[in-house]
N, C-alpha and C positions, 0 to 999 in steps of 0.2 A: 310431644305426646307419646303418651307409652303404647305398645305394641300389646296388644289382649290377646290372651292365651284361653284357651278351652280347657283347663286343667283339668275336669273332671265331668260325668252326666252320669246322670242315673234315673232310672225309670220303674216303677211298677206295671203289672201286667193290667190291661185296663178289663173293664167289665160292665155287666149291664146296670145299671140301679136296680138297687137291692142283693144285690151278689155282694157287694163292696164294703168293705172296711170302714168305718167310721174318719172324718176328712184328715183329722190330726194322725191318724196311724198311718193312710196313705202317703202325703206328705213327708210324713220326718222319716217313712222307710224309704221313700225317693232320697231326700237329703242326704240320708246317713251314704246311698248306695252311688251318689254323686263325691261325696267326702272322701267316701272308700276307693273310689277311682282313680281320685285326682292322688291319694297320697298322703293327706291332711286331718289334719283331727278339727271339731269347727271351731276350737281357740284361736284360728287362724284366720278366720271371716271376720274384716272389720265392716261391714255393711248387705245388708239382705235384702232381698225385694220379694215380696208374697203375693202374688197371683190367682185372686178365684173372683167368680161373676156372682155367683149366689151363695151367699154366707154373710155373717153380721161382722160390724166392724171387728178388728185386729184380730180375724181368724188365724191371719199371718204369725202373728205372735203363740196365739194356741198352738201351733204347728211347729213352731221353730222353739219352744220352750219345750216341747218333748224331745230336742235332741242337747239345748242345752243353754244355762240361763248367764250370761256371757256378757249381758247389758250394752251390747251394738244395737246402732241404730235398723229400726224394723219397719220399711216400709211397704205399705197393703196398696194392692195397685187391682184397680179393675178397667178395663178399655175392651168391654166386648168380645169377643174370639179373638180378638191380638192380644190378651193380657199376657198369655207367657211369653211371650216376644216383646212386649213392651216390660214386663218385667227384666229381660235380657237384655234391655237396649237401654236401660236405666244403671244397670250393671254396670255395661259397657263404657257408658261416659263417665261414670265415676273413676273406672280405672283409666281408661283416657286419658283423662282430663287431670292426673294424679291427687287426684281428692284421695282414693285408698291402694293399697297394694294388692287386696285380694277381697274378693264379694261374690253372693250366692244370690241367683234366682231360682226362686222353686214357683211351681206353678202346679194346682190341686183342684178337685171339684168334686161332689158329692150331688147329682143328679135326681131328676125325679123322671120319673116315663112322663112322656107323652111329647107335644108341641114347646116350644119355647114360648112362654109369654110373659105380662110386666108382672114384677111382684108388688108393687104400689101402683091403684088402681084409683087413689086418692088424689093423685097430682096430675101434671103434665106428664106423659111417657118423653124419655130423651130421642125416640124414632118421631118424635111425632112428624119432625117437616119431612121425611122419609115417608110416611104414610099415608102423607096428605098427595105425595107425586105418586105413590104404587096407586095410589083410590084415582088418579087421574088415568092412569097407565092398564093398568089391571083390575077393572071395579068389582072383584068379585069375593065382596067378605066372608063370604060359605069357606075359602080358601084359607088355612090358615097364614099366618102375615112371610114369617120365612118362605114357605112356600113361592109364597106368591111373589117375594123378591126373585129368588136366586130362577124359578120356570119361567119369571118375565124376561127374564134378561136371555134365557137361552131361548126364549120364542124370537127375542128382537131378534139374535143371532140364525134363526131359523127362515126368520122375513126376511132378514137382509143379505145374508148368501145362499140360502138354499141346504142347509145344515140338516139334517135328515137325525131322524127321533134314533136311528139305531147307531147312529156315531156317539151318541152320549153313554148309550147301552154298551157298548165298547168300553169305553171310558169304566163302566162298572166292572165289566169282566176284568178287566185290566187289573185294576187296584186288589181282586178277588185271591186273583193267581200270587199276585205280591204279597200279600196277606199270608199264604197260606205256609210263606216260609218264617214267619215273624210271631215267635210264641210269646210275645207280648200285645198281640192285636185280639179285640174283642170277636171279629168273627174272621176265622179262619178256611170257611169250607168256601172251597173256588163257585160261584156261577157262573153261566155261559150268555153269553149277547142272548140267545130267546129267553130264558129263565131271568132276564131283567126286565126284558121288555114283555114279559106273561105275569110281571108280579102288578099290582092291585093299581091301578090308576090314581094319581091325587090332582092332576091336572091334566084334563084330556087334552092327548094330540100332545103334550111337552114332555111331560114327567112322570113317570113313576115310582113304587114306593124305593124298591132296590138304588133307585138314585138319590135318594138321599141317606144323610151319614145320621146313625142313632145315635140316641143322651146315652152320654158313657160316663162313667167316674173311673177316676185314674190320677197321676199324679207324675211330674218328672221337674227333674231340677238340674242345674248347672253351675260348677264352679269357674268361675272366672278369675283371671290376676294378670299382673304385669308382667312381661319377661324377664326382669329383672331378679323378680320375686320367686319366680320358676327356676332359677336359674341356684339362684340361694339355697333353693328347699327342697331340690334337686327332683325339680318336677319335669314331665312331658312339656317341652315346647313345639311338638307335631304340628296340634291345628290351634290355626290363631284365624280372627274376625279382620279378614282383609277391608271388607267395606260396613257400613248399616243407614238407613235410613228411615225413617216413619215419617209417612205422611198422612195428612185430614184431608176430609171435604174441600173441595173447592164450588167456586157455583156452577160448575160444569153439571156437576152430582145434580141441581135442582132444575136446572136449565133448559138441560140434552131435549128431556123428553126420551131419553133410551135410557131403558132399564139396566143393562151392563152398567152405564155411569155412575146410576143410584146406587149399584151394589157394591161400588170401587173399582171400577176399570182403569181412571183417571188416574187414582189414589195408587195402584200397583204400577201405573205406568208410569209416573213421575218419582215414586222410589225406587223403581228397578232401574230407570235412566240416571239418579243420582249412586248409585251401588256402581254403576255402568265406570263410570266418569272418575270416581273414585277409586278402586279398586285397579281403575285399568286392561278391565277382564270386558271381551265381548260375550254377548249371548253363545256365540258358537264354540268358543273355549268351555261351556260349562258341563261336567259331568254327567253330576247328578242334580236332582231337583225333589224340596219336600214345599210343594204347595197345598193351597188354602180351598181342599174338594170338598168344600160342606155338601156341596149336592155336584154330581156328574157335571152340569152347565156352566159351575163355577169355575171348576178345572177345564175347561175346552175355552172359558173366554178369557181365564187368567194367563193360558200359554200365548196365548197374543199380546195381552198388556205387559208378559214380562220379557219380550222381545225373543221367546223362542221359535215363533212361526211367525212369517209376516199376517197384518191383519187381514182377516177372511180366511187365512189360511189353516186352520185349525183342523178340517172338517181331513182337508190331507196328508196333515200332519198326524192324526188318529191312525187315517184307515193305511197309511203306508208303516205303521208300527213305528214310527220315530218318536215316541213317548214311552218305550217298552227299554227292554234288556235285547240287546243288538240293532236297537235306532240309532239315534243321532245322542240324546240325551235319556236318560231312566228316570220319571217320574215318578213319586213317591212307591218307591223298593221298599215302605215300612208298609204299602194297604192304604197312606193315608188316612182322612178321616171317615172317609166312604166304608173304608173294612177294619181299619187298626182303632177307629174310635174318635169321638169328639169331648173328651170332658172339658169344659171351654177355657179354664184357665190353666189347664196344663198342655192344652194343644201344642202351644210355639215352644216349647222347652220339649217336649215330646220328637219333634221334628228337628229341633239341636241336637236332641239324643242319636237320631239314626245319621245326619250327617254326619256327625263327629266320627260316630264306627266306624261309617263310610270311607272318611278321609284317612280311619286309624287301618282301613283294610280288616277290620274285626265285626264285620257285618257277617258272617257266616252265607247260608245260603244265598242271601241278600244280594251280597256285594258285587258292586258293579266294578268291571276289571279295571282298574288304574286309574281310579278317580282321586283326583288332585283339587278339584276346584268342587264345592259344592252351591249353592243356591238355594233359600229358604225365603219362603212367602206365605204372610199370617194377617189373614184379615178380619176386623171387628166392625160391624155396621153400626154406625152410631157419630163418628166412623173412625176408626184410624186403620193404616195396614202397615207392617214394617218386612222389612226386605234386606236379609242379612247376607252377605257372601262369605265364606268361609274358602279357606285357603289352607295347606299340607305341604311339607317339607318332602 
């Protein structure tokens, strides 16, 4: 099995909807600025993967035909807020597995404001058995449904250790200050723990509005290839994909009766112990870290499923700064999606892009001193989550 190499990332600066470029210019200026990286011109891609949640079929195609019409196979992947990670992790086995020598995941989105909701109101929604346990858990449809996922889980977190509304509020500042060195993150002006916990209520006593991350449009892409192939074309073989896994639902998710489960606790916990096991790498070896902060609660319950703190322990893993720059590990040094942005299917390519710097040491203000291992966690409710380890020479 062949060794994957990170040849190339690239990124656009992400922005609010209606600020943004039309989805195919975002896209193929990511592609072109991933191509550019790696060294390659894209006559060199024998396989693509196109990443977006809302868009009509082979938008992938519209997107990779504005850099160039090459007649490789083109496939359009949607899986929820894991799509750019599941587009990377489709990459990933193709080169693996020697099916090709070198392939591109791009991952793009084109946003509207407001709430996320279904766009076919005619069928069955794919949340629905998710809906049906929030409406047992949290009966409160005034709330919208996100919402009401990711503030139930951090209320159960809040019932069952004793997790206090302003360690989440932390959580926000945190990501603010990281943001504010990253001139490709949507919002860059730092808040402070009161000014998260002073902005507009959406869930009384859990959540507020600064805890959760806005509709963003943005776009970022990744080249991938064998070492062999690297070695030919006389490319970077720095950072290569030590480990990867994705995982789905289990009946855990319907079962628990705990909201964490429903939103993928299970799902992070059983891909980050397969990453584990594979790779060879413990939780405590890892540098840095680009997790899946759709809302503040997400991030304080996912540093438990991915084996950074033991469980329950998140709330002192916050407040002693061991998620920052001079802790233990640096949690998303990009602002994450809480401040760098959420366009949903370029997120997990987004989060390849700042490890990679990381591990290249070309993170500028960023970067976190000697980071050799990194760690990425991308999760889509519906469900899948995938969990990649990255590794640097």
């Amino acid at each position: 099995m062949s060794k994957v190499i990170v040849a190339g990332v690239g990124m656009i600066p992400f922005t609010k909807p209606g600020a943004n470029e039309p989805y195919p210019v975002m896209g193929s200026v990511a592609v072109r600025a991933a191509l550019a990286d790696a060294g390659i011109g894209y006559d060199e891609i024998q396989q693509a993967y196109a990443g977006y949640v809302y868009g009509d079929s082979t938008a992938g195609q519209r997107v990779l035909y504005e850099v160039g019409l090459s007649g490789i196979p083109i496939v359009n992947v949607n899986n929820n807020c894991s799509t750019g990670s599941t587009a990377l992790f489709l990459a990933r086995q193709a080169i693996e597995a020697g099916v090709v020598d070198c392939a591109l995941a791009v991952g793009f989105e084109q946003m509207r404001p407001g709430a996320l909701g279904n766009v076919y109101t005619d069928r069955p929604s794919p949340l629905e058995k998710f809906d049906e346990e929030c409406d047992k858990l949290i009966p409160n449809r005034d709330i919208p449904l996100a919402i009401r996922f990711f503030a139930g889980a951090g209320m159960d977190h809040m019932q069952k250790y004793g997790t206090k509304l302003s360690t989440f509020a932390k959580i926000r500042a945190k990501a603010s200050r990281h943001a504010a060195n990253n001139p490709l993150a949507v919002f860059r002006n730092v808040v402070s723990e009161d000014d998260v916990l002073a902005s507009p209520t959406i869930m009384p006593g859990v959540m507020t509005r600064l805890m959760a991350c806005p509709p963003t449009c943005g776009a970022a892409a990744a080249v991938l290839c064998s070492e062999d192939f690297a070695k030919r074309h006389g490319l970077s073989t720095k950072v290569w994909i030590a480990a990867q896994a994705m995982t789905t639902d289990t009946a855990s998710s319907f079962e628990s009766g705990d909201m964490r489960k429903v939103v993928g606790f299970d799902m992070a916990l059983d891909a980050s112990k397969a990453v584990y096991a594979k790779s060879g790498v413990d939780p405590e070896d890892v540098n840095v870290v680009e997790l899946h902060d759709c809302f503040a609660q997400n991030e304080l319950i996912s540093y438990e499923a991915l084996g950074l703190c033991p469980e329950g322990g998140a709330e002192k893993f916050v407040c002693e700064g061991d998620n920052t720059y001079g802790g233990r590990v640096v949690t998303n040094p990009s602002g994450g999606l809480l401040s760098k942005g959420h366009p949903l299917g370029a997120t997990g390519l987004a989060q390849c892009t700042e490890l990679v710097q990381q591990l290249r040491g070309n993170a500028d203000k960023r970067q976190v001193e000697g980071a050799r291992i990194a760690l990425q966690h991308n999760l889509g409710l519906g469900g899948a989550c995938v969990v990649t380890m990255y590794r640097s020479n």
